[in-house]
N, C-alpha and C positions, 0 to 999 in steps of 0.2 A: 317444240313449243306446245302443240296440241297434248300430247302427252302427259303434260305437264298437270292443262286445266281442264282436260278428261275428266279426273276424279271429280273437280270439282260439280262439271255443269249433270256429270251422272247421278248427281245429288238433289236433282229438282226433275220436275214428270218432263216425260221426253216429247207429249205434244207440246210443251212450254216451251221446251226449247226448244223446238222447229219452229213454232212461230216468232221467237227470238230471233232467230239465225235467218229465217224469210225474209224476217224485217232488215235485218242491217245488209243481209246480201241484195234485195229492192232498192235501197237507199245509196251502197257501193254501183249497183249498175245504171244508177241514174244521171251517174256524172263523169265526163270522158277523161278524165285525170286520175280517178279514183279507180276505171279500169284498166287505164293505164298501166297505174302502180301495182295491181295486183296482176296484171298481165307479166309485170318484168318478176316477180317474187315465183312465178307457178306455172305460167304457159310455158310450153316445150314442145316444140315443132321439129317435125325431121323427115326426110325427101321419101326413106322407108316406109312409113305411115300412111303415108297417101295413098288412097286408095279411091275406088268408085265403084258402089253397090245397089243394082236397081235401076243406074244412068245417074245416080245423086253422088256427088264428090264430096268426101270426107278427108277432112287434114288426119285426122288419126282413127282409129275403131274403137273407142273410147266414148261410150255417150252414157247420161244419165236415162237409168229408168223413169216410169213411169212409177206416181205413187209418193213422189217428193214434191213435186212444184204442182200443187192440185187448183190454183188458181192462177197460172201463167204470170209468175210476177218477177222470174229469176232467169227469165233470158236472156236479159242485156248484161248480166254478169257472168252466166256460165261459162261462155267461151275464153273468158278471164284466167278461169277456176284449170282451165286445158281439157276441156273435153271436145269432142270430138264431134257429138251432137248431143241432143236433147230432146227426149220424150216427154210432153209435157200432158198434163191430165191423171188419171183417166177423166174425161167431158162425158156428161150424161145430156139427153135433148132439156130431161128440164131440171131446174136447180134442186137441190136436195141437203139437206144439214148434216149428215150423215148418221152412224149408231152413235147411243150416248156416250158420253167419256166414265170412265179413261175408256181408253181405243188401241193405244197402243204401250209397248211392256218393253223393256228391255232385258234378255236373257245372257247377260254377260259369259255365264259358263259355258255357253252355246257358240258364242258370236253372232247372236241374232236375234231377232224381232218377232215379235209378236205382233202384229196388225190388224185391227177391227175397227179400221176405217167407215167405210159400209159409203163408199164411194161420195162423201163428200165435193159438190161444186158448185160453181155459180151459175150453170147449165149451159145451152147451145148458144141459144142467142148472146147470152153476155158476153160467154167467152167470144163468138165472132165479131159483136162489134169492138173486143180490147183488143185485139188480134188483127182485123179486118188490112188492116196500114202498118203494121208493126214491120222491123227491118229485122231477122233473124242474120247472124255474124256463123251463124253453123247451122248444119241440118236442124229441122226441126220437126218431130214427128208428132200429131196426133192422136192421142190414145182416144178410144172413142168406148163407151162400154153402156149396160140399160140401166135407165133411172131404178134406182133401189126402189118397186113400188111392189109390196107384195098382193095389190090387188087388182094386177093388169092381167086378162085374157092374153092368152097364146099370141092373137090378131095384132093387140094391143102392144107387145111386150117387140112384136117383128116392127110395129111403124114406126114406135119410137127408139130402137136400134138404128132404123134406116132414116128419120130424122136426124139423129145426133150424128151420123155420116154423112149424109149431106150437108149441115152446116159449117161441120168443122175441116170435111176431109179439102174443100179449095184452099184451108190455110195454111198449111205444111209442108214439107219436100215427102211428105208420106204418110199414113194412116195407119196406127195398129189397133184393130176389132176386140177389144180384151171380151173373151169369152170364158174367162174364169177366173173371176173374182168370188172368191173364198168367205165373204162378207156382208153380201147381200142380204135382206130379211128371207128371199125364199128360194135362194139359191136359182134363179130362175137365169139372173147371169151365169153361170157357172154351170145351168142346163143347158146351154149351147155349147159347151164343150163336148157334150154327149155326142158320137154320132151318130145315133139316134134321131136328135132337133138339129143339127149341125146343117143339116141340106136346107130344113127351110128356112134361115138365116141368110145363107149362100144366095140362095133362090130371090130372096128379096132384096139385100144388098145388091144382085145382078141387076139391078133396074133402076138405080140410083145412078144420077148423074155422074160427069167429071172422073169417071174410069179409067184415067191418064196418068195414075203416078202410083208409084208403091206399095200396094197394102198387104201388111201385114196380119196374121192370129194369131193371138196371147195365148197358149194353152197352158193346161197345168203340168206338175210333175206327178200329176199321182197316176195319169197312164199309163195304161200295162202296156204293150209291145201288141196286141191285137187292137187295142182301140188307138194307138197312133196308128197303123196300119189304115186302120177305116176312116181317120182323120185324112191323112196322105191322100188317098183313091174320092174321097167326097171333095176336095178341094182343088184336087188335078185339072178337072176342066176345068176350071173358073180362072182365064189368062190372068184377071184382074188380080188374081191372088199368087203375089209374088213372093208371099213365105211365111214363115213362122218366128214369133217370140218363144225362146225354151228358156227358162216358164219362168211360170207368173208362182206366187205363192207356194208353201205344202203344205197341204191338207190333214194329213195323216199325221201323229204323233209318235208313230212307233219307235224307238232306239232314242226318244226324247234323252237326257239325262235326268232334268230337272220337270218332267213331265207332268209331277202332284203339283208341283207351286206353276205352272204355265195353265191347268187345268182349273185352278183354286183361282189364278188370276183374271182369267177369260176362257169358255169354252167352247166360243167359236173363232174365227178367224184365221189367219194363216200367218206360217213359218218366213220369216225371209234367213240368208244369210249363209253362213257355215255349213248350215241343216241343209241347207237345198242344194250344193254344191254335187253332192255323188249321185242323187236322184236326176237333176236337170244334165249332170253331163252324160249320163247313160242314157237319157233319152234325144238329147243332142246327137251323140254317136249313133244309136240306130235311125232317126230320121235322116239324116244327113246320107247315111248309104242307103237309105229308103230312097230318096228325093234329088240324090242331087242330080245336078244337071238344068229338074226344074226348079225345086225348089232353094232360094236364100234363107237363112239360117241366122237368126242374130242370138246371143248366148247370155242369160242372164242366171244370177244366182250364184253365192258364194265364192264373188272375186275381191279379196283383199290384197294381191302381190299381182307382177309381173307375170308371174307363173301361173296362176291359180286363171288370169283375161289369156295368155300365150297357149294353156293348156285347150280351151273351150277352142279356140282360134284353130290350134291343130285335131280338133275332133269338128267340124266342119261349121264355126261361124267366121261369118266375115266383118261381123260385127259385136264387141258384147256391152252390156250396161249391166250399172252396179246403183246401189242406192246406201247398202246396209256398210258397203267397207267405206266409204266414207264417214257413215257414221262414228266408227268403231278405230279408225286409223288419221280422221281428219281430214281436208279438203287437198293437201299437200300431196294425197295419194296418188290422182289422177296424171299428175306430174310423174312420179316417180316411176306407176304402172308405164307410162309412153318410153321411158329411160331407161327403164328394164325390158322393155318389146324391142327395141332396138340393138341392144346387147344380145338378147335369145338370138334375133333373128341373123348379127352375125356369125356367132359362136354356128349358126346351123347351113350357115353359107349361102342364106335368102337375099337376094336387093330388096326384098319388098313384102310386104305383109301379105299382099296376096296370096304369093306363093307359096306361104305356110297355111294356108287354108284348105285342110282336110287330109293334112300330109298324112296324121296319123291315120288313116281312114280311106286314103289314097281321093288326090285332087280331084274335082268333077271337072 
C-alpha cells in the first residue's frame, strides 16, 4: 500500500509531510480503538525479542531515533506502529524555532536525508510539564542536546547542557546527551563530540542529579578510530555513562552521488540513511571491541531490512533505531524488521537476541 502513495506524498516538501503524518499519528494515538486497530494491522511480538538493556525491558530492539517526534506528540501511538522503544527529542533547556526552511531534502538516489533541522523544540520546561504524568507503553528515552544559541560562553553552553539534563532526564527509562548535532549555528553542539571539550561536559553532567538510570552519547560517524578511542578512555570512569548512540548524522559528503544538487540544496547539515550505514557500522564494530564489557552499544543509521538492524545487532548493538527507512519503506517496516530478526535468529540457532549480540565481533 505504501508503495503505492510513496510517489505521490514525495511530491510535496517532506517537512509538510511530517507534519501531516505527526498530526494524524497524534490524533490515531489519542483514542484506545484506533490503537487497537493499528496494533492488530502492524504490532508483532515474539518471546526471541525480548530482551533487557541497562536493567530496562524491551519487547523487541527496535526503537525510533531521535530527530522524528521533536515535540513528544507520537508516543501514544508508537508502540502501535511495533517498535520497541522510542527516542523522543532532541529537548534543548530552552525553546528554539530551529534553521530557516526548507530544512530538510529528500535524496532518493541515496536513500537518504538531508537535515538542517537546527534542533527545533518547545524546550525543558514544556517538554516536562507534557511529559511530567504521561504513561509510556514502551521504553522511552530522552534525547537531550544545547539550545542552538551561537552567542553562549563555554560556562554558558555546560549549564544549559546540564539544565536540559536535569529537567528532562527524571522523565524516561533513559537519557541520550546528543553531542553531535551537524546543525547547530556554531557547531558548539557537535564541539562536545570533540575530545578535546568532551571531559568538561562529563565533568558537569557528573553533578546533576537523579544518576540512577541509562545514559547514553550520541556521537557522530565521522570519527577516525583515535578520536573514538579518546571518546571510549574520557567516558570510562563516568559509571553514569552507560554507552553510546552510533551515530547521529554524516557530516562529510565524500562518495556523495548526487553531491552538486545536496550542496546546491543545503550546505550545511547532515546525512541520514543509506549513506551512514558503512561509516556508523565500522565504527560500531571497533567501539564495541573497544568497550565491551563496559560499554552498551545502541546502533543507528541505515536500516531499511531485517538484515541491514540483524547486521548492526551482530557487530555489537543491543539495540538499534531507524528514522530514514521508515520514511523510505513506510511504517509497515518495523513489523516486518521484528519478523525477519526472528527468522535470522533461527536460521542461526539463537533463542534470543541477546545471544546474537556481537557474535560477529565475539560476545562481551
Amino acid at each position: 500500500m505504501y508503495s503505492l502513495i510513496k510517489p505521490v506524498l514525495f511530491k510535496f516538501d517532506p517537512e509538510d509531510m511530517h507534519h501531516f503524518f505527526v498530526k494524524i499519528g497524534k490524533s490515531l494515538g489519542s483514542n484506545a480503538l484506533t490503537r487497537s486497530l493499528i496494533s492488530a494491522l502492524w504490532k508483532y511480538d515474539h518471546p526471541s525479542l525480548h530482551t533487557t538493556v541497562g536493567g530496562v525491558q524491551f519487547n523487541n530492539p527496535v526503537g525510533l531515533a531521535a530527530g522524528f517526534d521533536k515535540y513528544a506528540e507520537l508516543y501514544k501511538i508508537l508502540p502501535s506502529i511495533g517498535f520497541g522503544f522510542m527516542e523522543l527529542g532532541s529537548f534543548t533547556a530552552r525553546p528554539f524555532a530551529g534553521n530557516p526552511r526548507p530544512r530538510i531534502f529528500r535524496l532518493p538516489e541515496e536513500k537518504s536525508i538531508l537535515v538542517n533541522y537546527g534542533l527545533n523544540n518547545e524546550g525543558g520546561v514544556a517538554v516536562q510539564k507534557k511529559l511530567l504524568h504521561a504513561k509510556f507503553d514502551i521504553p522511552a528515552g530522552m534525547s537531550v542536546a544545547k539550545t542552538n544559541d551561537p552567542n553562549m560562553t563555554e560556562k554558558e553552553a555546560l549549564e544549559d547542557y546540564a539544565k536540559g539534563f536535569t529537567l528532562l532526564h527524571p522523565l524516561g527509562s533513559y537519557t541520550t546527551v546528543n553531542v553531535s548535532c551537524p546543525s547547530s549555528f556554531d557547531g558548539n553542539t557537535n564541539t562536545y563530540s570533540n575530545p578535546k571539550y568532551l571531559p568538561k561536559l562529563l565533568e558537569r553532567l557528573d553533578r546533576c542529579p537523579h544518576l540512577n538510570k541509562p545514559v547514553f552519547l550520541k556521537i557522530k560517524p565521522d570519527h577516525d578510530t583515535k578520536e573514538v578511542d579518546q571518546i571510549l578512555a574520557i567516558a570510562r570512569p563516568y559509571k553514569w555513562v552507560t554507552g553510546f548512540v552510533l551515530s547521529n548524522l554524516l557530516k562529510k559528503r565524500e562518495g556523495l552521488k548526487c553531491k552538486a544538487r545536496a550542496d546546491a540544496l543545503c550546505s550545511s547539515g547532515g546525512l541520514s540513511g543509506a549513506l551512514v550505514k558503512k561509516k556508523s557500522n565500522e565504527q560500531l564494530a571497533y567501539a564495541y571491541k573497544k568497550g565491551k564489557g563496559r560499554f552498551i552499544f545502541i546502533g543507528c543509521g541505515g536500516i531499511f531490512t531485517a538484515e541491514d538492524a540483524y547486521e548492526k545487532i551482530k557487530l555489537g548493538a543491543s539495540l538499534v533505531q531507524l528514522i530514514t527507512g521508515m520514511i523510505y519503506e513506510g511504517p509497515g517496516l518495523i513489523s516486518n524488521i521484528n519478523k525477519g530478526l526472528v527468522e535470522l535468529l533461527k536460521r542461526d540457532g539463537y533463542k534470543n537476541i541477546q545471544e546474537a549480540v556481537g557474535s560477529k565481533n565475539g560476545p562481551a
